[in-house]
MARDRENRO-385469 format. One line per 2 residues: number of its first residue (from 1); their letters; for each residue x, y, z of N, C-alpha, C. Coordinates in nm, 2 decimals. Atoms other than C-alpha are relative to their C-alpha. Layout:
% residues N
NUM) A) X Y Z X Y Z X Y Z; ...
***
This chain:
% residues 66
1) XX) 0.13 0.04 -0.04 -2.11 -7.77 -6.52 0.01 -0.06 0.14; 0.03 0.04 -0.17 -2.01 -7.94 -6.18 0.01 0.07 0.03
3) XX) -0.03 -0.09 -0.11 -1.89 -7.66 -6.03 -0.11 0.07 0.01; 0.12 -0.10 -0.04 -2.24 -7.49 -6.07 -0.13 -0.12 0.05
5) XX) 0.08 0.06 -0.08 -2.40 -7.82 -5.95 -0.12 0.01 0.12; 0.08 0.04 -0.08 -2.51 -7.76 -5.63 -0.12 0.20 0.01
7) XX) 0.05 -0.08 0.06 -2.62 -7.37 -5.75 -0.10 0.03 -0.08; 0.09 0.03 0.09 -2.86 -7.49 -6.01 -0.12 -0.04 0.10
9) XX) 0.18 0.04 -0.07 -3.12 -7.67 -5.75 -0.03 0.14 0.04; 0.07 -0.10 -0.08 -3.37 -7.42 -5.69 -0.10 0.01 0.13
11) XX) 0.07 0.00 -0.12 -3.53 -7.56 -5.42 0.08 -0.19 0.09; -0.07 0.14 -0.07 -3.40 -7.83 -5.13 -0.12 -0.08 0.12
13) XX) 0.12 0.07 -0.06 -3.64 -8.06 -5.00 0.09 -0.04 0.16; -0.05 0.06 -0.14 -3.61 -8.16 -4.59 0.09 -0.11 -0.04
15) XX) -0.15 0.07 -0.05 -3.37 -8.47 -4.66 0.08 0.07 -0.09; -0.11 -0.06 0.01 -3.15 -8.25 -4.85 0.08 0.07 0.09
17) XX) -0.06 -0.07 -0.09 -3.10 -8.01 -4.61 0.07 -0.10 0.14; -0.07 0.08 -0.15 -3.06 -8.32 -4.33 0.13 -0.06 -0.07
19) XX) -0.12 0.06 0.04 -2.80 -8.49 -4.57 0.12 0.11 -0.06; -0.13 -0.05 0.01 -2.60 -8.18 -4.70 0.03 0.08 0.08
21) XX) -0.01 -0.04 -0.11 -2.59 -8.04 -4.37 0.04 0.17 0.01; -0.01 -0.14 0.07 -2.67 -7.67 -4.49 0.03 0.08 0.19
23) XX) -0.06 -0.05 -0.10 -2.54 -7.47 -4.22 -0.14 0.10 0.07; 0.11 -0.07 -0.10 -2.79 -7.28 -3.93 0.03 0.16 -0.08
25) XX) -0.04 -0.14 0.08 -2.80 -6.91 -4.10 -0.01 0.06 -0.09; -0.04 -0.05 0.11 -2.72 -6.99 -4.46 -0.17 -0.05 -0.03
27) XX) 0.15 0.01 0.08 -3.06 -6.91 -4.67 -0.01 -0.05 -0.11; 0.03 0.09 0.08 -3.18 -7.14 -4.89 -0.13 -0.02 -0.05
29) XX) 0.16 -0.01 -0.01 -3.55 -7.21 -5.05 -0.02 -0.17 0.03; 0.00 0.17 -0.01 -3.68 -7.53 -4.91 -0.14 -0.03 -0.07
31) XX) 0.12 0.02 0.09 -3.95 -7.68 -5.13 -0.04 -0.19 0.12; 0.07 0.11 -0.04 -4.21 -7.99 -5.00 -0.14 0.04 0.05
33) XX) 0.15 0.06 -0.01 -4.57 -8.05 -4.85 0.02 0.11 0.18; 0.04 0.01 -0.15 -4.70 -7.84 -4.53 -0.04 -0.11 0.08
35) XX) 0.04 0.13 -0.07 -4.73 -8.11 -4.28 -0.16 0.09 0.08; 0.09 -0.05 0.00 -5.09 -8.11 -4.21 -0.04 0.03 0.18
37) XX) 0.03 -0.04 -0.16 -5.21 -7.92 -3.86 0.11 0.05 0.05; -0.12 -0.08 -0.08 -4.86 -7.75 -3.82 0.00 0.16 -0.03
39) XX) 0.05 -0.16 0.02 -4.98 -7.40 -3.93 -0.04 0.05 0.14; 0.02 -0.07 -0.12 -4.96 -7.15 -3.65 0.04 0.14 -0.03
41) XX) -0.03 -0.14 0.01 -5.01 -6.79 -3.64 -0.01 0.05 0.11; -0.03 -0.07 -0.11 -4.85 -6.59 -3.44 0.01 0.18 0.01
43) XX) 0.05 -0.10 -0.02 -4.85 -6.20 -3.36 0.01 0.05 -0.16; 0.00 -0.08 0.08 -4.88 -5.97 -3.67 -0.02 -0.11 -0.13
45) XX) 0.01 0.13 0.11 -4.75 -6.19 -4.01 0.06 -0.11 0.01; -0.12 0.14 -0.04 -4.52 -6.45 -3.79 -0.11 -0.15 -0.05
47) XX) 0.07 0.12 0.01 -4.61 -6.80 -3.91 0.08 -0.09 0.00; -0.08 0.06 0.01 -4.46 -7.12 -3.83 -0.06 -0.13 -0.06
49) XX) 0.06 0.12 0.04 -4.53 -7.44 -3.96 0.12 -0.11 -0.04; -0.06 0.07 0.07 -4.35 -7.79 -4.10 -0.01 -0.09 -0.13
51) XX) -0.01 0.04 0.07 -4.22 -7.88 -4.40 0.07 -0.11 -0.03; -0.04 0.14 -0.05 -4.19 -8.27 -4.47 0.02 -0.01 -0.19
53) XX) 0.02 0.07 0.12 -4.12 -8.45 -4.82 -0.01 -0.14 0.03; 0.10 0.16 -0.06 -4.28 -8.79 -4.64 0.13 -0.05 0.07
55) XX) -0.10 0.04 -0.06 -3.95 -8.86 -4.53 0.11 0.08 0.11; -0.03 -0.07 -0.16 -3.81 -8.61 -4.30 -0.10 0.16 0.01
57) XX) 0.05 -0.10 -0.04 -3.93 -8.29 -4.14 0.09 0.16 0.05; -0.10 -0.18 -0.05 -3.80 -7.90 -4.10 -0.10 0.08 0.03
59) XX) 0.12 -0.06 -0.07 -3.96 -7.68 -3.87 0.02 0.10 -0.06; -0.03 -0.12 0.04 -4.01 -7.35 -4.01 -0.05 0.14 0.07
61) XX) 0.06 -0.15 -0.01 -4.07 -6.94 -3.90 0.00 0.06 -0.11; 0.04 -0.08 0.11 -4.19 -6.74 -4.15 -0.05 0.14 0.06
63) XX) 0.07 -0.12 -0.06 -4.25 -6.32 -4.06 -0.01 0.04 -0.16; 0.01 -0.07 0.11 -4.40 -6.19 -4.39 -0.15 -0.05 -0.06
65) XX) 0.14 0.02 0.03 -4.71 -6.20 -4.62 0.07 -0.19 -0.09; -0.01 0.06 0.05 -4.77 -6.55 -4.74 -0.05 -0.01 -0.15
***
């Protein structure tokens, strides 16, 4: 059971990702709250926006349907 620990979360809220220091590249689902007024669309389905759990913030790109 620990070794499938950190496999089991299905989603990593912004201080997880700042505290387990998930690597630039590696994909992961991050779960929390659009920060409000950070929605931006950009050419075709690019969209960027940030996602906060009140306590920190991750900026995100998104190219696809939401």
């Amino acid at each position: 059971m620990f070794a499938l620990k950190d496999s089991v979360v299905f989603f990593h809220t912004p201080s997880d990702v700042t505290e387990k220091k998930i690597a630039p590249g590696e994909r992961f689902r991050l779960g929390g709250l659009v920060a409000q007024g950070t929605v931006k669309r950009g050419e075709g389905t690019a969209v960027t926006f940030t996602v906060t759990d009140t306590l920190k913030e991750i900026p995100v790109s998104f190219v696809g349907v939401l």
